[in-house]
C-alpha positions in Angstrom: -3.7 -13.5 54.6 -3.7 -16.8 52.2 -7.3 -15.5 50.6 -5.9 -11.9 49.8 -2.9 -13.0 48.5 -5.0 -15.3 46.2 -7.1 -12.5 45.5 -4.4 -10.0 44.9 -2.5 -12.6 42.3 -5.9 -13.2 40.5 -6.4 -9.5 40.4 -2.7 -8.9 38.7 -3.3 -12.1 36.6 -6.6 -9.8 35.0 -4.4 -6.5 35.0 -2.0 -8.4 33.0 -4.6 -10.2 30.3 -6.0 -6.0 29.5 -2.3 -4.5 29.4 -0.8 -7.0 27.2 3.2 -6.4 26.2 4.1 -6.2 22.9 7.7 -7.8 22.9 10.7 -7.1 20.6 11.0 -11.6 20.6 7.7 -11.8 18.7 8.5 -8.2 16.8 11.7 -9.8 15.5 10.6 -13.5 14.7 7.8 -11.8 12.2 9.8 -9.3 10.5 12.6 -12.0 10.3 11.0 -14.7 8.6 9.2 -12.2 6.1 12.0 -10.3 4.9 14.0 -13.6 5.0 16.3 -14.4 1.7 14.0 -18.1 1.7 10.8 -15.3 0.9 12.2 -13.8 -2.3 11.4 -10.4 -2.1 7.6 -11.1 -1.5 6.5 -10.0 -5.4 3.5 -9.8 -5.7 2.5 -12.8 -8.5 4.4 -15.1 -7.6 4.9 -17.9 -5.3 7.0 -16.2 -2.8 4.2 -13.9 -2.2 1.7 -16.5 -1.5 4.4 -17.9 0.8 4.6 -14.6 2.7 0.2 -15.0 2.7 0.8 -18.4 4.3 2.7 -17.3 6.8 0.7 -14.3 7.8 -2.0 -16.7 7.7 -0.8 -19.1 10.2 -0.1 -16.0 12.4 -3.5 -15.0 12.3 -4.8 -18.5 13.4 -2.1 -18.6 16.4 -3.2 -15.5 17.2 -6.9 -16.7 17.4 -8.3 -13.6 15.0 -12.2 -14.6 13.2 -12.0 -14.2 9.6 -13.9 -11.3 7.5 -17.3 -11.8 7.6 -18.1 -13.4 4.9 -14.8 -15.6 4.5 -14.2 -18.6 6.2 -10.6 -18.2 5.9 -8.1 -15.3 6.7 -7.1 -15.5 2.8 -9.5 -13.0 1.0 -8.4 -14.1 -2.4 -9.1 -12.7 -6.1 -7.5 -12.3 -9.5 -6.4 -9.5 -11.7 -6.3 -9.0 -15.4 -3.4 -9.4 -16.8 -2.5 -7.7 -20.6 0.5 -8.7 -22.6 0.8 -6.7 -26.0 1.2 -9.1 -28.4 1.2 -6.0 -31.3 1.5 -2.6 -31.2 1.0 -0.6 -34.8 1.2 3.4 -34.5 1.2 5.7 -37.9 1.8 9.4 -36.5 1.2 11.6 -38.8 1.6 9.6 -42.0 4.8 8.1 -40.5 4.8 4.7 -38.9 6.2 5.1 -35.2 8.8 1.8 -34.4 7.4 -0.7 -31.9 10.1 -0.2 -29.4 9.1 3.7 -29.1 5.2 2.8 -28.0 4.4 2.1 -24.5 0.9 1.2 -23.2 -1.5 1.1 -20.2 -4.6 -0.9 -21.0 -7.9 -1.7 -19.6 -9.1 -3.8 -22.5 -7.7 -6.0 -25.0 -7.8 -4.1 -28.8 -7.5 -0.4 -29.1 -8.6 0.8 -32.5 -8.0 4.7 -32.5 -7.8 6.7 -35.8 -8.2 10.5 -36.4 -11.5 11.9 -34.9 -12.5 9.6 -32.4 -12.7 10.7 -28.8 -8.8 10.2 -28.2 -7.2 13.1 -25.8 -3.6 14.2 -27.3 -1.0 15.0 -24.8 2.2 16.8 -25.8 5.5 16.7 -23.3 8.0 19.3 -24.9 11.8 19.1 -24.4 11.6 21.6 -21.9 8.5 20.0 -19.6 9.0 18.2 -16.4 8.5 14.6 -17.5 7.5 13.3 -14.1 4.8 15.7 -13.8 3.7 15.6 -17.3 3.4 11.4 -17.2 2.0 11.7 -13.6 -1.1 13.7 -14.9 -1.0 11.1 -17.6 -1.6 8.4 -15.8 -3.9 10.1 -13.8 -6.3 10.7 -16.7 -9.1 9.1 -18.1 -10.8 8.0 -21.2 -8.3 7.5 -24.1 -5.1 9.2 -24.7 -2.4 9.9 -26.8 0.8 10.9 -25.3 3.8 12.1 -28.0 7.0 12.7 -25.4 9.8 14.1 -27.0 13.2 12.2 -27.5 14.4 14.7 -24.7 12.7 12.4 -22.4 14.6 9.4 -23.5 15.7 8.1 -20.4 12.2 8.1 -18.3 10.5 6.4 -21.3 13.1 3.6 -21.8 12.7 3.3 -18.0 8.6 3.3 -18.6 8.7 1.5 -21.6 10.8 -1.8 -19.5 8.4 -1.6 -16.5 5.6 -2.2 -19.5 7.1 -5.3 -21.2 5.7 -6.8 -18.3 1.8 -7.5 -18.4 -0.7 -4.6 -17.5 -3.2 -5.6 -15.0 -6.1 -4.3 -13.8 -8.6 -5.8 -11.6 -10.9 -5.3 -14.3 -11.4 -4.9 -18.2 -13.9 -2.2 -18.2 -11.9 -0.1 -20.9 -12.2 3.3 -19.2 -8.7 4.5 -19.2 -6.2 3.7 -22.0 -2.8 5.4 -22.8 -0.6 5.0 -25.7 2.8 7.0 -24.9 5.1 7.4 -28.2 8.4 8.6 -28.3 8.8 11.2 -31.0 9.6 14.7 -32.3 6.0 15.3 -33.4 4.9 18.0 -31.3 1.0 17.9 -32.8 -1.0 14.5 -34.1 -2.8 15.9 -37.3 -3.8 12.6 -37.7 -2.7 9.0 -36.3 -4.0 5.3 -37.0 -3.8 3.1 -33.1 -4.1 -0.9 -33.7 -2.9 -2.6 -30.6 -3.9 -6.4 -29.4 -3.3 -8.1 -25.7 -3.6 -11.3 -24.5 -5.1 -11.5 -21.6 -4.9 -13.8 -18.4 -5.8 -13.9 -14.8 -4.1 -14.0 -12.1 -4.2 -15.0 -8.4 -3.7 -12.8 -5.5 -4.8 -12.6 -1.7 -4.9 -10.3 0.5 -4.7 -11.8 4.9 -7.5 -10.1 7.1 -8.8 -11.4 10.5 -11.1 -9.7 12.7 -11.8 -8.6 16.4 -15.6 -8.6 16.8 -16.5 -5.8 19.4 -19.6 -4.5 20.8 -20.3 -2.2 17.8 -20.5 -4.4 15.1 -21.4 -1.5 12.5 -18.1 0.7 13.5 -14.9 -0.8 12.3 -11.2 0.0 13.1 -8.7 -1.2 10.5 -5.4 -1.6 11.2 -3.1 -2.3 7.2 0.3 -2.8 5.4 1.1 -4.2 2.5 3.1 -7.5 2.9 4.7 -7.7 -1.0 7.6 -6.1 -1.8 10.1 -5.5 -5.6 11.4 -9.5 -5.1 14.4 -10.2 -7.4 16.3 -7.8 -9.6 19.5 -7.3 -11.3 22.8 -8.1 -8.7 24.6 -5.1 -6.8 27.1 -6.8 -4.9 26.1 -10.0 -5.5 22.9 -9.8 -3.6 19.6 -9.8 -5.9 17.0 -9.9 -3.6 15.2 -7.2 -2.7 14.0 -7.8 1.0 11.9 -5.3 1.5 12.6 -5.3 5.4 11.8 -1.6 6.1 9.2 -1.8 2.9 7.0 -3.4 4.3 7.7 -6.1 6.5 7.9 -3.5 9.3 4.7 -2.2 8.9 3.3 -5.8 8.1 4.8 -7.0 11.3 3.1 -4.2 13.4 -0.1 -5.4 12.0 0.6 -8.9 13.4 2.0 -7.6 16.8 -1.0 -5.0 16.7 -3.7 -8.1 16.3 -1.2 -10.0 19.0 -1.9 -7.2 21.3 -5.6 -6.3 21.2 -6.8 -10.3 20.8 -5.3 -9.8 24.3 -7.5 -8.0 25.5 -10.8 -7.6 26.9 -13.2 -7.5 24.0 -13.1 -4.0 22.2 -15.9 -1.6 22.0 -15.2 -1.1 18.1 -14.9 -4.3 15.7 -11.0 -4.4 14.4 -10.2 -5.3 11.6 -6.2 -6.4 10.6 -5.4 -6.7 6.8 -2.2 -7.6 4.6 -2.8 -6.1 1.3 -1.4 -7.8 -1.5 0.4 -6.0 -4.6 0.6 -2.6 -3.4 3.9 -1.9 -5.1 1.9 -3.8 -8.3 -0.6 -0.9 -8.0 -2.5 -1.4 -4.7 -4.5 -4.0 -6.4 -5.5 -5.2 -2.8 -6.4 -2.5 -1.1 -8.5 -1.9 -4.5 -10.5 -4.8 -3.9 -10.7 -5.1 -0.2 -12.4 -1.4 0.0 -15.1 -2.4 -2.9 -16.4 -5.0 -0.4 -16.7 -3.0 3.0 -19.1 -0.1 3.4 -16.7 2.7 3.7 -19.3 4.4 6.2 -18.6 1.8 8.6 -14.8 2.2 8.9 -14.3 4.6 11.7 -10.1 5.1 11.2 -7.5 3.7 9.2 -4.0 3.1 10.5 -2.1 2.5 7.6 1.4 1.4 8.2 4.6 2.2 6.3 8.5 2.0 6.8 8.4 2.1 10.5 11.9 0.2 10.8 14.0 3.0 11.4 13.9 6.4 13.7 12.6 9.7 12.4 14.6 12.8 11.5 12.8 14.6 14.1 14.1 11.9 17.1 13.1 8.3 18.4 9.9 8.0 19.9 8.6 10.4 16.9 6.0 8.8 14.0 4.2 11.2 10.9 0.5 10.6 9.5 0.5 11.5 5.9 -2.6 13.5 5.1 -2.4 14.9 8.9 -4.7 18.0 7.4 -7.3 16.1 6.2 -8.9 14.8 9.0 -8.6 14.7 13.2 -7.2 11.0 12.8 -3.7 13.0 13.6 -5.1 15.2 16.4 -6.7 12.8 18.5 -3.3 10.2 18.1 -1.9 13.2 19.8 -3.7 13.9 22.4 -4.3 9.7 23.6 -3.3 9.6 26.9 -0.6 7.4 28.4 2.1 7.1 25.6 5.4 9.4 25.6 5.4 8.5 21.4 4.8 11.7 19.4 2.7 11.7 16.1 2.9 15.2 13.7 2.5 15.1 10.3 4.1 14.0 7.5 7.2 16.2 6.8 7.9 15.3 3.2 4.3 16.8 1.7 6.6 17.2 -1.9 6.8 13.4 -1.5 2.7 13.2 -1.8 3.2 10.4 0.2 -0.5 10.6 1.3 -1.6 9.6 -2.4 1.3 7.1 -3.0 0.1 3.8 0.1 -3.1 2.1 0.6 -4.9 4.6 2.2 -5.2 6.6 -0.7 -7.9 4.1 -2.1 -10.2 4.3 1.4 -9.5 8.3 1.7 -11.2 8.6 -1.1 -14.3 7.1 0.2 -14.4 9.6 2.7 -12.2 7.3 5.3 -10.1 8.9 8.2 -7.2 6.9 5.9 -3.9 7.7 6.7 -0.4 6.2 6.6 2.1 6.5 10.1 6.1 6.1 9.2 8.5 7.6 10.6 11.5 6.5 8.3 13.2 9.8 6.6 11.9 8.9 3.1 14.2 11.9 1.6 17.2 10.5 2.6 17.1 6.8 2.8 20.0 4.6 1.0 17.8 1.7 1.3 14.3 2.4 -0.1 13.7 0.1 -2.9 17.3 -1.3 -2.4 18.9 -4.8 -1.7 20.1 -3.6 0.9 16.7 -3.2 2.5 17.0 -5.7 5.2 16.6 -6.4 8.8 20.3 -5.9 9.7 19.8 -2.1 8.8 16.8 -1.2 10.8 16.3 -0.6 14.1 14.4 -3.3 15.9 13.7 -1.6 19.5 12.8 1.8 17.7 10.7 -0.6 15.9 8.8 -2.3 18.3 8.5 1.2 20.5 6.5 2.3 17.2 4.3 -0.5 17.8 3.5 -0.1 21.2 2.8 3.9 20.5 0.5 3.0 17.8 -1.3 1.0 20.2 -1.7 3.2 22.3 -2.3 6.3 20.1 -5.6 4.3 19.0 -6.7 3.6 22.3 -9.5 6.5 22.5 -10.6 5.3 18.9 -10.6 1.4 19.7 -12.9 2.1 23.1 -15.2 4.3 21.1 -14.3 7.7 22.7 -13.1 9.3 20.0 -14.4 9.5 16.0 -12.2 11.1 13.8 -14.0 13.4 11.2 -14.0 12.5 7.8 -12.2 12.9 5.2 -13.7 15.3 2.7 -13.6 13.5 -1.0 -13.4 16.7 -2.6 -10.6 17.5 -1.3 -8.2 14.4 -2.2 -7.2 13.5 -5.7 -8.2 11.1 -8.0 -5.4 8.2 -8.8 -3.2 7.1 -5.5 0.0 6.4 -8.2 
């Protein structure tokens, strides 16, 4: 009686070690300490961010994850270019355009542009959507020339603030620049562009760690991003942007994701857990991270975004942007053994497939897709102070967690692949 007793605990004891319990403590302590005042906000370039890297850091070694192959440390660390205009000398048309009406995006250092060279011109009437015009802006390439009309004031003194500070890119290869001027002109007949940078570097890290599994060429990657807006102007006395919901939740279910399967017995597929740096900076680390894997070897990408508070369509309910583009969705649906429901993503006028960190492995042909479930239409708190822990949801939270778990299952043990993700299909520039 003794021996099977034995043998029954030792049994349970094994049961246990493969279903592993993801639990709200640990969900709580994470999101806690990164969307703590003490953090800043979590900008990306500055030391509160490479607090937040620490810590994930030191979660990652508690939890007992290998580094990147390649690394010898959970920190994959880089630098970015970063452009200050130091001068900025328009003539439109004869007429010489005031400083405080240019704005810039730059990839190099010196733009020379006069009339005749291979410079695109770009007019936004009074009556044009702005938002749309400036999105197909920024989405070009090569040079170009942008006149907005003074209708569209208020978007380009909003622009024109976000580009006092520096431009970065990862690098200066000088293949898209854009000069936006504010003006009446409607038509450059001709136009003389002189503008000098300074450039600098710097540092940024993204936080991966690994789960080798028996198919070393077939990769699962489980992603957030970890920085958030950090510290602003006061609204009601509280400048610190948080970032609780955005995207400490999703960078917690990383950590509680990595908890989970280090748990278990060895996975068929190798996983792979990353904290992106400086995706609201321009997903600068999901940029580099994806020009150093071969995307043919990521199988799935679970992408994770505002998961801190319950979905319009009811608790226990998550949405995959980009559900159309590949069976990622289909197959989350279908895994066995999970009451959580996954449908897609239903804000498609908020192209929220195009606007996270999968956008830049989608378009390598990655099953790359983002789960939230907060109702992004609606939300007071979205890039608000008032984005912080008190205001989610923490049980909803860690229920989102445990059905992303278990959604993955069939793609974790290798019995399910979803299909790729056709590259002609998805558009150029995630932002």
């Amino acid at each position: 009686m003794r021996r099977s007793l034995v043998a029954f605990a030792a049994a349970a004891l094994v049961a246990c070690a493969r279903d592993p319990v993801i639990e709200r403590t640990q969900v709580e302590r994470v999101i806690s300490t990164l969307a703590a005042d003490s953090m800043a906000g979590r900008r990306a370039f500055t030391p509160a961010a490479d607090r937040a890297a620490r810590f994930l850091r030191d979660e990652f070694t508690a939890i007992g994850l290998e580094p990147l192959d390649g690394l010898d440390d959970y920190l994959q660390s880089f630098s970015a270019y970063s452009l200050s205009v130091e001068r900025a000398s328009v003539v439109l048309n004869g007429r010489h355009v005031p400083e405080q009406r240019v704005a810039t995006v730059l990839s190099r250092a010196s733009l020379h542009w006069s009339t005749g060279d291979s410079v695109q011109v770009v007019t936004v009437g009074p009556r044009e959507n702005p938002m749309r015009a400036l999105g197909s802006v920024l989405r070009s390439s090569g040079n170009t020339l942008a006149l907005f009309d003074p209708a569209h004031r208020q978007l380009f003194d909003q622009l024109k603030s976000e580009r006092v500070m520096p431009s970065r890119r990862l690098e200066l290869d000088g293949t898209r620049n854009i000069v936006l001027l504010l003006t009446q002109e409607n038509q450059a007949r001709s136009f003389r562009v002189d503008v000098t940078a300074a450039v600098h570097q710097e540092p940024l890290a993204n936080v991966v760690g690994m789960i080798p599994g028996r198919r070393r060429d077939e990769s699962v990657l489980f992603s957030a991003h970890y920085d958030h807006l950090g510290v602003g102007r006061p609204v009601n006395g509280d400048s610190i942007f948080n970032g609780a919901n955005d995207n400490a939740s999703g960078t917690t279910a990383v950590v509680e994701l990595a908890r989970y399967f280090r748990a278990k017995r060895p996975p068929e597929r190798t996983l792979v857990f990353a904290a992106f740096a400086a995706e609201e900076a321009g997903g600068f680390g999901s940029r580099y991270f994806s020009e150093r894997l071969d995307p043919d070897q990521i199988v799935a990408m679970f992408n994770i975004e505002m998961i801190g508070k319950p979905a319009a369509q009811g608790p226990n309910h998550a949405w995959i942007t980009g559900f159309e583009h590949s069976s990622f969705g289909k197959i989350l649906q279908e895994a066995g053994g999970t009451a959580f429901a996954f449908g897609p993503d239903p804000y498609p006028q908020e192209n929220l497939f195009y606007r996270s960190d999968n956008a830049t492995l989608a378009r390598l042909g990655v099953p790359a897709h983002s789960i939230s479930t907060t109702p992004i239409d609606v939300d007071p708190d979205y890039h608000q102070v008032s984005d912080e822990v008190g205001r989610l949801d923490l049980e909803h939270l860690t229920n989102t967690i445990r059905g992303i778990a278990r959604g993955a299952a069939p793609i974790v043990e290798g019995r399910a692949t979803p299909t790729r993700v056709d590259t002609t299909q998805v558009r150029g520039l995630s932002r």
